[in-house]
BAFI-3210 file (N, C-alpha, C; in Angstrom, 3 decimals, decimal comma, padded with zeros to 6 digits):
// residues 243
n [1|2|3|4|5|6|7|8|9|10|11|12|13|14|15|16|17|18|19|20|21|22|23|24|25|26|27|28|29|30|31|32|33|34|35|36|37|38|39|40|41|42|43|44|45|46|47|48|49|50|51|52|53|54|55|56|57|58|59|60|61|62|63|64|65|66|67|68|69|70|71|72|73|74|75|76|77|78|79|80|81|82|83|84|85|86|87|88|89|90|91|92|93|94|95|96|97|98|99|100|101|102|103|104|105|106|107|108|109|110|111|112|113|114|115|116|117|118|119|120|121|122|123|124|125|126|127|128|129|130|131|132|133|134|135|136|137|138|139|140|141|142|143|144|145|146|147|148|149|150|151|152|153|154|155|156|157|158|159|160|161|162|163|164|165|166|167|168|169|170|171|172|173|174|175|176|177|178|179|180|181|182|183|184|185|186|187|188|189|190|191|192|193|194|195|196|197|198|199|200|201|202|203|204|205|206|207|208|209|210|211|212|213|214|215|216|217|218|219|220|221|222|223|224|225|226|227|228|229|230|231|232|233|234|235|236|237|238|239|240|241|242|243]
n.u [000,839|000,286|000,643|-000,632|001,028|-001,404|-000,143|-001,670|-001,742|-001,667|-000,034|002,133|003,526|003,456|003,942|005,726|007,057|004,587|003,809|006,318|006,280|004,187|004,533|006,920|005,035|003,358|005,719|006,556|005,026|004,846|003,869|004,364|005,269|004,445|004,709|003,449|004,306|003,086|001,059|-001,326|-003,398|-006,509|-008,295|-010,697|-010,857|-011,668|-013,777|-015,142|-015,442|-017,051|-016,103|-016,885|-015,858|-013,018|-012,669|-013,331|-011,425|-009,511|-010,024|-010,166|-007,702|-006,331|-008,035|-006,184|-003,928|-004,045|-004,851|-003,914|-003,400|-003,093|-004,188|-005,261|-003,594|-003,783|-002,652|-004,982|-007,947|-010,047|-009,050|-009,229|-012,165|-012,951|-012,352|-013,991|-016,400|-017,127|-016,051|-017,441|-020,187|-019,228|-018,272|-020,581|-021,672|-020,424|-020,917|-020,039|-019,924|-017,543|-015,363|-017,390|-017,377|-014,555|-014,125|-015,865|-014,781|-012,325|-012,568|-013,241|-011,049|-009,898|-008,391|-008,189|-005,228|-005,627|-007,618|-007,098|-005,083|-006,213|-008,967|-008,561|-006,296|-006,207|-004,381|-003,785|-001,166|001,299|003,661|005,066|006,820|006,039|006,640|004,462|002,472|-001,239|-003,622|-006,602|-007,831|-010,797|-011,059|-013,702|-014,358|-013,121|-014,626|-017,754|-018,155|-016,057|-016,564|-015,044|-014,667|-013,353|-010,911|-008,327|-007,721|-008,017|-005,453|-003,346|-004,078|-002,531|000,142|003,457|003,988|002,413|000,728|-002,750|-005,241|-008,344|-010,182|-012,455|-016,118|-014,660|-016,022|-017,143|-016,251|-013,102|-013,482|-012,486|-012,588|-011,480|-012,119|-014,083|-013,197|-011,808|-014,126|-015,809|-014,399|-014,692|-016,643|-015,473|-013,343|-014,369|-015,154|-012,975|-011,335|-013,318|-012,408|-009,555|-009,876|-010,008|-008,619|-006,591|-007,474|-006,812|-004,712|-002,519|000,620|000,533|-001,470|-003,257|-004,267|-006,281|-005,722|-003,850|-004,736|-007,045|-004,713|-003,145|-005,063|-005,269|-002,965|-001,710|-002,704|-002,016|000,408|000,475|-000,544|001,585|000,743|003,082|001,885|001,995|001,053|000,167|000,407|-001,322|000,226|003,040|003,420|003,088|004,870|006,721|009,583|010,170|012,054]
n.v [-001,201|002,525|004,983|008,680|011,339|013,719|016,105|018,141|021,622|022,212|020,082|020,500|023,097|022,952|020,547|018,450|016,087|014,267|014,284|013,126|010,520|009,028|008,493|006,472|004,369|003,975|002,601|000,553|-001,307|-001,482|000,262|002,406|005,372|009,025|012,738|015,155|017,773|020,815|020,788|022,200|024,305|022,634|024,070|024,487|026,011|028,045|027,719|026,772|029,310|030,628|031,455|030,884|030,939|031,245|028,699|027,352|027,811|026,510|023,829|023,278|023,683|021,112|019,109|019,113|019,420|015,923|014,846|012,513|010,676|007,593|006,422|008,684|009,526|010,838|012,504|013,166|013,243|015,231|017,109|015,200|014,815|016,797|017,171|014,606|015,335|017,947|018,860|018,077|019,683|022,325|021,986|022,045|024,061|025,708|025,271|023,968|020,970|019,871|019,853|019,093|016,211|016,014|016,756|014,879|012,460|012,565|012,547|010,034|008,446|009,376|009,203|008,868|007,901|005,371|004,221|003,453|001,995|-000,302|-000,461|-000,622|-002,378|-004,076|-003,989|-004,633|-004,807|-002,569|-003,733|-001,918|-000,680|001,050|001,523|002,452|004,174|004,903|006,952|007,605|009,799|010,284|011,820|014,587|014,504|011,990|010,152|010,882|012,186|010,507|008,176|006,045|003,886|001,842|001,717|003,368|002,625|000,294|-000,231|000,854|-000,893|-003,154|-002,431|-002,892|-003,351|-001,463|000,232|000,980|002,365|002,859|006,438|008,267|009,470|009,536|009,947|012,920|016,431|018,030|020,573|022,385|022,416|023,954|027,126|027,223|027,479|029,967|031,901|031,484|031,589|030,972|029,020|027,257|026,262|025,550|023,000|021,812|022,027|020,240|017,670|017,774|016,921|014,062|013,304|012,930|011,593|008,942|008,552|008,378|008,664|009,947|011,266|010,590|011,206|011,084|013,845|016,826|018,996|018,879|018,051|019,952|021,648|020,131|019,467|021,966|022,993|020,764|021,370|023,936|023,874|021,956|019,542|016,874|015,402|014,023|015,017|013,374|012,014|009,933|008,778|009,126|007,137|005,032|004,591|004,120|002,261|001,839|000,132]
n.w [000,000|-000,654|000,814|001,389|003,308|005,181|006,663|008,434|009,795|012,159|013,109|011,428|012,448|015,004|016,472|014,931|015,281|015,330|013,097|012,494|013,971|012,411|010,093|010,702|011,962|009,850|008,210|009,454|009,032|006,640|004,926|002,595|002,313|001,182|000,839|-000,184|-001,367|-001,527|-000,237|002,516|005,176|005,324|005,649|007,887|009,801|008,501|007,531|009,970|010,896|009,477|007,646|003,969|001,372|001,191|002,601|000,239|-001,475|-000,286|-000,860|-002,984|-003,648|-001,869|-003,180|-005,658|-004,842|-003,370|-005,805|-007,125|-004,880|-003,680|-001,300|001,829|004,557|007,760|010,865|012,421|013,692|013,890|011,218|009,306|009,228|008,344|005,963|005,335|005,727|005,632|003,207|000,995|001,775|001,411|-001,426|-002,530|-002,294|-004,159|-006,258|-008,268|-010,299|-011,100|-008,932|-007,030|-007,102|-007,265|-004,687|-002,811|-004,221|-002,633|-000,037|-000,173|000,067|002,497|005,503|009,017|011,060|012,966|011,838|009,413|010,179|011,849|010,656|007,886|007,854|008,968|011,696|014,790|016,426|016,793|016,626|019,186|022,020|025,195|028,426|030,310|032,501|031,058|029,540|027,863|025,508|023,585|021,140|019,803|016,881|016,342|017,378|016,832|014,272|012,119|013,334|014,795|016,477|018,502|017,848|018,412|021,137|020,906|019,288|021,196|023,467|022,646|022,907|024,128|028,049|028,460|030,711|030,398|031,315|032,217|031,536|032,961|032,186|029,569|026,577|027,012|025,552|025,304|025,491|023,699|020,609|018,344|017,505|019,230|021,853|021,582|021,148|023,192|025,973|028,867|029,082|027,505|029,220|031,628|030,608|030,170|032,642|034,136|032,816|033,324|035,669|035,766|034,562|036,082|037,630|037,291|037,546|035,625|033,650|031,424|029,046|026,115|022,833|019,677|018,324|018,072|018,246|020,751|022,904|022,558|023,781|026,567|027,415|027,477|030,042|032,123|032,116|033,285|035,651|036,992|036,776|036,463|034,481|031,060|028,337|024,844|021,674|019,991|017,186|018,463|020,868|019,537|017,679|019,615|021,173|023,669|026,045]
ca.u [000,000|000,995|-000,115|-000,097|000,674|-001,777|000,338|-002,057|-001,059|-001,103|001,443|003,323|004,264|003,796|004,141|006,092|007,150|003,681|004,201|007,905|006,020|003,406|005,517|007,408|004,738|003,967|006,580|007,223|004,109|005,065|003,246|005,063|004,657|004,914|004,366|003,143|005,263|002,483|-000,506|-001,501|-004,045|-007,439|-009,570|-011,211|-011,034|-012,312|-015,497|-015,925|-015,965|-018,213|-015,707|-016,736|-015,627|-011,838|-012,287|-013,556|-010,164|-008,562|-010,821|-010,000|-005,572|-006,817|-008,050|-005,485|-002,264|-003,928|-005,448|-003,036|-002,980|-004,127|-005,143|-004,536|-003,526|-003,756|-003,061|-005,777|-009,374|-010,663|-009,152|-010,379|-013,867|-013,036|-012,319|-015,247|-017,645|-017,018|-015,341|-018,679|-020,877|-018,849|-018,127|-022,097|-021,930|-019,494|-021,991|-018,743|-020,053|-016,264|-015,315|-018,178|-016,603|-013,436|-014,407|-016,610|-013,076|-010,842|-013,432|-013,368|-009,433|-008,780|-008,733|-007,320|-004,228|-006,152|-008,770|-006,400|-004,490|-007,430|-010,204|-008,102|-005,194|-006,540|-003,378|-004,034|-000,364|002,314|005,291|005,018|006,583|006,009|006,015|003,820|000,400|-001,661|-005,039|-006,904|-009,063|-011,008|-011,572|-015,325|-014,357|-012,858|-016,339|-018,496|-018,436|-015,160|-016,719|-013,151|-015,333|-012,310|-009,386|-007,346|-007,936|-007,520|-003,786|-002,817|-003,851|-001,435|001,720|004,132|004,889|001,692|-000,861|-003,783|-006,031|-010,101|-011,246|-013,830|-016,619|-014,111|-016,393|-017,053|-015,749|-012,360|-013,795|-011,011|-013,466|-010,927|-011,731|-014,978|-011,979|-011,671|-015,037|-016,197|-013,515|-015,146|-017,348|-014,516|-012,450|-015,073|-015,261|-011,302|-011,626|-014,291|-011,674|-008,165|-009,898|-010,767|-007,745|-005,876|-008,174|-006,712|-003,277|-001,778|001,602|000,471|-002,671|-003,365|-005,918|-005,483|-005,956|-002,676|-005,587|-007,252|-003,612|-002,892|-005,433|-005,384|-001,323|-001,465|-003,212|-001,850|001,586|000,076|-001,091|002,306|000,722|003,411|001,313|002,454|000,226|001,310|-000,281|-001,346|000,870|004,195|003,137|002,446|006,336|008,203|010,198|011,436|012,732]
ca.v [000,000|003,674|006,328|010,014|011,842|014,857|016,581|018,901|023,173|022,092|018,995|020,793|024,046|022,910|018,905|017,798|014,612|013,510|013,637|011,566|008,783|008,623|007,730|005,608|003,325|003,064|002,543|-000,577|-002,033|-001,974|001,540|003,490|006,749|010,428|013,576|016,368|019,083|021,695|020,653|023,521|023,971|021,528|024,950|023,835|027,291|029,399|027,288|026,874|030,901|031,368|032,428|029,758|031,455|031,104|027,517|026,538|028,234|025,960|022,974|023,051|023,593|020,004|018,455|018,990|018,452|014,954|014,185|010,949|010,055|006,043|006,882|009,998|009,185|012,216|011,969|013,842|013,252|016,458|017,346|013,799|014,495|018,207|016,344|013,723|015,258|019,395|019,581|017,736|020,472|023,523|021,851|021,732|025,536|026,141|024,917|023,634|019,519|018,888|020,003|018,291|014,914|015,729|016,306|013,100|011,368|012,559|011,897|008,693|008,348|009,953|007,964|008,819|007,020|004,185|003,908|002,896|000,719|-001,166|-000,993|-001,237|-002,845|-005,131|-004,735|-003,903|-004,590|-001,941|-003,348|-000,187|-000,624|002,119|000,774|003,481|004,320|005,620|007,114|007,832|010,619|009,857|013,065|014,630|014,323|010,529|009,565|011,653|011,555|009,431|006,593|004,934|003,359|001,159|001,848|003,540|001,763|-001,482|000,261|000,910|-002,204|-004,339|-001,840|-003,834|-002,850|-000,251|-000,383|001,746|002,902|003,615|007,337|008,182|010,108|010,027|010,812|014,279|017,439|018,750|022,046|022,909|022,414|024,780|028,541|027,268|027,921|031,194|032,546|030,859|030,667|030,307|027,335|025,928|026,193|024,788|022,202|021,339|022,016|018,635|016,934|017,586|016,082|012,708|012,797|013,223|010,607|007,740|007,926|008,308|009,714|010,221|011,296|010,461|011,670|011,145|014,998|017,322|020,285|018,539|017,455|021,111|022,608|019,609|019,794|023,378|023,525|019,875|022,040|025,316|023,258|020,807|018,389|015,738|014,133|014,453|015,158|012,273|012,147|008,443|008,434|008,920|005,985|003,617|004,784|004,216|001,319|001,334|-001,187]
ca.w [000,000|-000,547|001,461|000,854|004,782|005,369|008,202|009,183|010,008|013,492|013,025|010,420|012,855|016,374|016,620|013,684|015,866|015,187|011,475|011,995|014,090|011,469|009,293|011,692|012,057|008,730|007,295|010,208|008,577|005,516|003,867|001,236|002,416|000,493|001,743|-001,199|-000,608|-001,969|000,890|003,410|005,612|005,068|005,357|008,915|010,362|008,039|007,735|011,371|011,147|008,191|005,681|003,046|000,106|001,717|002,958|-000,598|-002,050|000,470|-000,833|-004,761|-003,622|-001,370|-004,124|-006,551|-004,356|-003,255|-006,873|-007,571|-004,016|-003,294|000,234|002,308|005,689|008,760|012,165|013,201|013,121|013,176|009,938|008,366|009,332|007,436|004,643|004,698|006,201|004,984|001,676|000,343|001,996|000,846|-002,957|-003,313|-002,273|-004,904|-008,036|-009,637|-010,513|-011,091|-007,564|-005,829|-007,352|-006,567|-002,864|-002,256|-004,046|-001,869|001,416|000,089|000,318|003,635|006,724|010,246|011,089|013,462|010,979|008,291|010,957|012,089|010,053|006,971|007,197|010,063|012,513|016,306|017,113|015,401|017,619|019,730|023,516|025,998|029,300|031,538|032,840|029,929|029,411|026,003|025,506|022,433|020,013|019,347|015,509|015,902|017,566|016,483|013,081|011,470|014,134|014,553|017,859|019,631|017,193|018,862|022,436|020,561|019,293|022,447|024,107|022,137|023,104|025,000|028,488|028,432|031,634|029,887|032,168|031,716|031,754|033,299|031,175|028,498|025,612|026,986|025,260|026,553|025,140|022,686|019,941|017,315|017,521|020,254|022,595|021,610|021,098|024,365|026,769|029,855|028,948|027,113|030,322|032,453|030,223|030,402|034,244|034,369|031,883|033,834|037,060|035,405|033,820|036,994|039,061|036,650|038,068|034,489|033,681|029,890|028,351|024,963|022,075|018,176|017,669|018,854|018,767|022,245|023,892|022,991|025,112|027,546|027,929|028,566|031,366|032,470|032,240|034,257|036,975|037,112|037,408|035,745|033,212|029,847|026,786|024,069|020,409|019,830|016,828|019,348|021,765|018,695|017,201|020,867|021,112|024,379|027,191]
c.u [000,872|000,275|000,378|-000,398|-000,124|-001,200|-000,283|-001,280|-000,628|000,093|002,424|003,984|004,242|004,413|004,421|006,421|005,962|003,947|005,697|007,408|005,135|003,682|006,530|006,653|003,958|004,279|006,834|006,255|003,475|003,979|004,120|004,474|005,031|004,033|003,857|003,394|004,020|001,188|000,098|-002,452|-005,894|-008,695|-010,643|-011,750|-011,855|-013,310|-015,756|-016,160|-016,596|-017,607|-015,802|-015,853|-014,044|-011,464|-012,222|-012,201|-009,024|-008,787|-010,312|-008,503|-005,865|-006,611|-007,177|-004,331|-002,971|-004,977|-005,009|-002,776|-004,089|-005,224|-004,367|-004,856|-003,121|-003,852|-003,805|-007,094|-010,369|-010,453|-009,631|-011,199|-014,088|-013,139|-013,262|-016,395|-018,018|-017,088|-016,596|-019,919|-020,400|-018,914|-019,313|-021,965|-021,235|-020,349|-021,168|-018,947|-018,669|-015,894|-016,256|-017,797|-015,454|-013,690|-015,046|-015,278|-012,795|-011,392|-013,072|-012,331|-009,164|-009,442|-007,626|-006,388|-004,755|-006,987|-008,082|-005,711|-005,074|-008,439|-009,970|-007,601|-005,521|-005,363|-004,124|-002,211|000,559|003,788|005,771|005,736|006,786|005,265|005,544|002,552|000,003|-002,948|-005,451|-008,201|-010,100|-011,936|-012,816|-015,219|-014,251|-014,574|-017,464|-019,192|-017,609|-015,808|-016,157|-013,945|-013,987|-011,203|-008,373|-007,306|-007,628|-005,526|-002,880|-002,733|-002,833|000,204|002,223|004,203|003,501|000,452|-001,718|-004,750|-007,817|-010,188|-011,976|-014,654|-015,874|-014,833|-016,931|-015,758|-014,941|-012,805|-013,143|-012,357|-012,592|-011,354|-014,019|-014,182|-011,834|-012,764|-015,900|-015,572|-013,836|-015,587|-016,028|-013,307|-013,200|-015,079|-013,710|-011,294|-012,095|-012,673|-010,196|-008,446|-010,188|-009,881|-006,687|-005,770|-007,775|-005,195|-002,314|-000,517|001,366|-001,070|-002,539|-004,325|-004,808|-005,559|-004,345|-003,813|-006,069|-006,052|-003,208|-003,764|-005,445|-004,296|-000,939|-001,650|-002,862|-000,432|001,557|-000,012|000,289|001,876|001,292|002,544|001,600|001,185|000,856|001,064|000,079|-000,285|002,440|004,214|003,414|003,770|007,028|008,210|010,788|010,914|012,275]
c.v [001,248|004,216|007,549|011,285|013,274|015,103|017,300|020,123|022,940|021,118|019,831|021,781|024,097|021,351|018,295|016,288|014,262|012,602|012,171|010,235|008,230|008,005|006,523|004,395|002,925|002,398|000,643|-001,225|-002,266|-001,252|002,227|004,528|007,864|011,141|014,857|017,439|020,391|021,931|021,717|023,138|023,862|023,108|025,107|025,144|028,140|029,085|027,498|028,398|031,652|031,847|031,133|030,169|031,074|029,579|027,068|027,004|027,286|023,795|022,222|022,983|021,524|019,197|017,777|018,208|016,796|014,054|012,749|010,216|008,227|006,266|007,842|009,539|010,827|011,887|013,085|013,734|014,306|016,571|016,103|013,952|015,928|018,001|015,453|014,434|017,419|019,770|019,156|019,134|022,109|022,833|022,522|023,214|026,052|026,056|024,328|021,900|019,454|019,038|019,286|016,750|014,949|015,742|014,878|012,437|011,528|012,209|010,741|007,658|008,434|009,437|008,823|008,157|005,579|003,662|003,038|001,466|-000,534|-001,199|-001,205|-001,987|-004,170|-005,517|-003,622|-003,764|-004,223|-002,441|-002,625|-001,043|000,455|001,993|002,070|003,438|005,952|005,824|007,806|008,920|010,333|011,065|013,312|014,023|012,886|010,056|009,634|011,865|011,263|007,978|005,653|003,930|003,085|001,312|002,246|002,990|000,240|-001,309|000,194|-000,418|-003,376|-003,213|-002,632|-002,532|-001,646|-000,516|001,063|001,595|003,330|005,445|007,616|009,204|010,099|010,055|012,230|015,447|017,574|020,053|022,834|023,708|023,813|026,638|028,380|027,712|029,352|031,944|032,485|030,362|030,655|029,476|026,466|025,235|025,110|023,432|021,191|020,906|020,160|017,506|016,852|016,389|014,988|012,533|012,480|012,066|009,231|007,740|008,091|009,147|010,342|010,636|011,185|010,554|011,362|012,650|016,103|018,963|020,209|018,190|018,698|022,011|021,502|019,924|020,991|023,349|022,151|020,611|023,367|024,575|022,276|020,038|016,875|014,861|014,764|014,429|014,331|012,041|009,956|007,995|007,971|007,679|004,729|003,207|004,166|002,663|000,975|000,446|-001,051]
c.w [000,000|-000,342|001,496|002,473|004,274|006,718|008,910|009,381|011,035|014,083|012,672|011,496|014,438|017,192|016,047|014,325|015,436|013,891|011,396|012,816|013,170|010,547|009,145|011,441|011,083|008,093|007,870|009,728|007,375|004,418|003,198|001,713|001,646|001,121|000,358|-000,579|-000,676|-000,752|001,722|004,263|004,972|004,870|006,782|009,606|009,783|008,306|008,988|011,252|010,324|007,012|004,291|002,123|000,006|002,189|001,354|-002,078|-001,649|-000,178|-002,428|-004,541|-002,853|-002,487|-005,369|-005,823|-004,362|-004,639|-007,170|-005,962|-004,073|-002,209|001,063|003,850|006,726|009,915|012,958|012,555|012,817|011,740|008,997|007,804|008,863|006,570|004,317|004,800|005,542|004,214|001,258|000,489|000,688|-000,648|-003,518|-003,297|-003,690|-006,214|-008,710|-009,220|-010,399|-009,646|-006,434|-006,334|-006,775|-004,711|-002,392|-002,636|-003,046|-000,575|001,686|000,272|001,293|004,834|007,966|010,440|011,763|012,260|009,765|008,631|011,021|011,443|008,368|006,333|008,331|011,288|013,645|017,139|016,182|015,923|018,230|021,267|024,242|027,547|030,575|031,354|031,390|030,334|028,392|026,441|024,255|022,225|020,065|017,913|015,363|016,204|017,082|014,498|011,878|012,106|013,520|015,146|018,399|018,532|017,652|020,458|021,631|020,197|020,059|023,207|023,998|022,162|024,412|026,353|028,872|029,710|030,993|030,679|031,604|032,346|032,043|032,433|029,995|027,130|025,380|026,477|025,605|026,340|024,463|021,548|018,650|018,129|018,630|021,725|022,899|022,159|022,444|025,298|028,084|029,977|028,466|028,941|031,632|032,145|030,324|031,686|034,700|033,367|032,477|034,855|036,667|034,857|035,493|038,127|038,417|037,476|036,639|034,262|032,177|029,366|027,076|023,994|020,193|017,310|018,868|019,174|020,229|022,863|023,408|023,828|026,304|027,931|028,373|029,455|032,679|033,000|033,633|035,231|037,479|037,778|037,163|035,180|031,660|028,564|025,268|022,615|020,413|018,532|017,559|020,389|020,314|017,687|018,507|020,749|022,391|025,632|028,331]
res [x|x|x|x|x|x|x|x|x|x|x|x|x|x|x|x|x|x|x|x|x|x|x|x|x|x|x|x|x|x|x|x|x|x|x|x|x|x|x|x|x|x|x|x|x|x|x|x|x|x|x|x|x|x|x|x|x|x|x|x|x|x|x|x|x|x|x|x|x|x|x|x|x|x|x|x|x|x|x|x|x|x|x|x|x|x|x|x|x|x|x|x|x|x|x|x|x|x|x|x|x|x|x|x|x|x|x|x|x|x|x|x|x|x|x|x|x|x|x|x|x|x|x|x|x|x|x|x|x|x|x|x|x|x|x|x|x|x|x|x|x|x|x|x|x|x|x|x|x|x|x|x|x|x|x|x|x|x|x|x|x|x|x|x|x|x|x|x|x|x|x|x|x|x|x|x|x|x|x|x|x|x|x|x|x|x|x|x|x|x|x|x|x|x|x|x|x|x|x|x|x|x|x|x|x|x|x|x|x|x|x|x|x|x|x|x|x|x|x|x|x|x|x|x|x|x|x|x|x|x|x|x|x|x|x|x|x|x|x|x|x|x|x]
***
């Protein structure tokens, strides 16, 4: 198989490690990966803030860079579920038939990194060991509407060396939610608030989510508070190797 990485704005300029375990594990399972030097960002923002006209500029550059791709692999479900579940909406806005094809294609290409793991390629164990206390947050976008369900909890489970821990509520909000953060940062905060203490009450030295947007507002404030638990991107756990 060859897969074509979407790194994401937020991989590409704050968490590029994500992108090099993505690739990592992979590559250990025997994907051909390329990276299209020309990709940007998926458009995610503007829409959430009403500027269509600007996402669907962002929508047609999409299209083209990953025109020849087989399958477009992203470690992040938000942007995925931008790509399956968005670019279709905005195309139709656009009136342009060739563009609303190319969007449903490329939907129908782009997979989360678990999703591809497990519900494609059928492996639960990548040879990953990372022997500490873990706990999984699982995304609004992965659940919500990519429904990975247990993909990345099944990932994890088969890492050597890993005691993974249950969450409690963990399909609630951390309240990130992109530029819901912004516009609403007291609820979002409240909402984090409920989400540190349940992260906290597991005993975990690691939290883990397949989106670096939620383990960037969870890790902040995991950081403000020191409360030693580290913020971990499920690709980096599913790359470590160690003893």
């Amino acid at each position: 198989m060859r897969a074509s990485l979407f790194i994401t704005c937020v991989n590409d300029t704050l968490f590029p490690d994500t992108g090099r375990a993505t690739v990592a594990v992979l590559e250990r399972d025997g994907v051909q990966v390329d990276f299209p030097l020309e990709q940007t960002c998926c458009g995610q923002m503007h829409a959430n803030s009403g500027y269509d006209p600007e996402a669907i500029a962002l929508v047609r550059r999409m299209v083209r860079v990953f025109a020849d791709a087989e399958i477009v692999v992203t470690p992040s479900g938000s942007c995925a579920a931008m790509i399956r579940e968005g670019y279709p909406r905005l195309a139709a806005a656009s009136s342009d038939d060739a563009l609303v094809r190319a969007a449903r294609e490329l939907g129908e290409r782009t997979v989360e990194l678990s999703e591809l793991l497990v519900g494609r390629m059928g492996i639960d164990d990548v040879g990953a060991a990372f022997p500490h206390r873990v706990t999984l947050h699982p995304t609004c976008h992965s659940l919500r509407l990519l429904k990975v369900g247990d993909a990345p909890r099944r990932l994890l489970a088969a890492v050597g060396g890993i005691d993974l821990v249950d969450l409690e509520e963990a399909t609630e909000c951390c309240g990130f939610g992109g530029t819901f953060a912004v516009k609403n940062a007291d609820t979002s905060m409240a909402m984090l608030s409920d989400k540190l203490r349940r992260i906290l009450d597991t005993g975990a030295e690691v939290c883990t989510a397949a989106d670096n947007s939620c383990l960037m507002h969870i890790g902040g404030a995991l950081k403000r508070q020191r409360a030693g638990v580290r913020a971990m991107h499920l690709a980096e756990i599913l790359a470590a190797q160690e003893s």
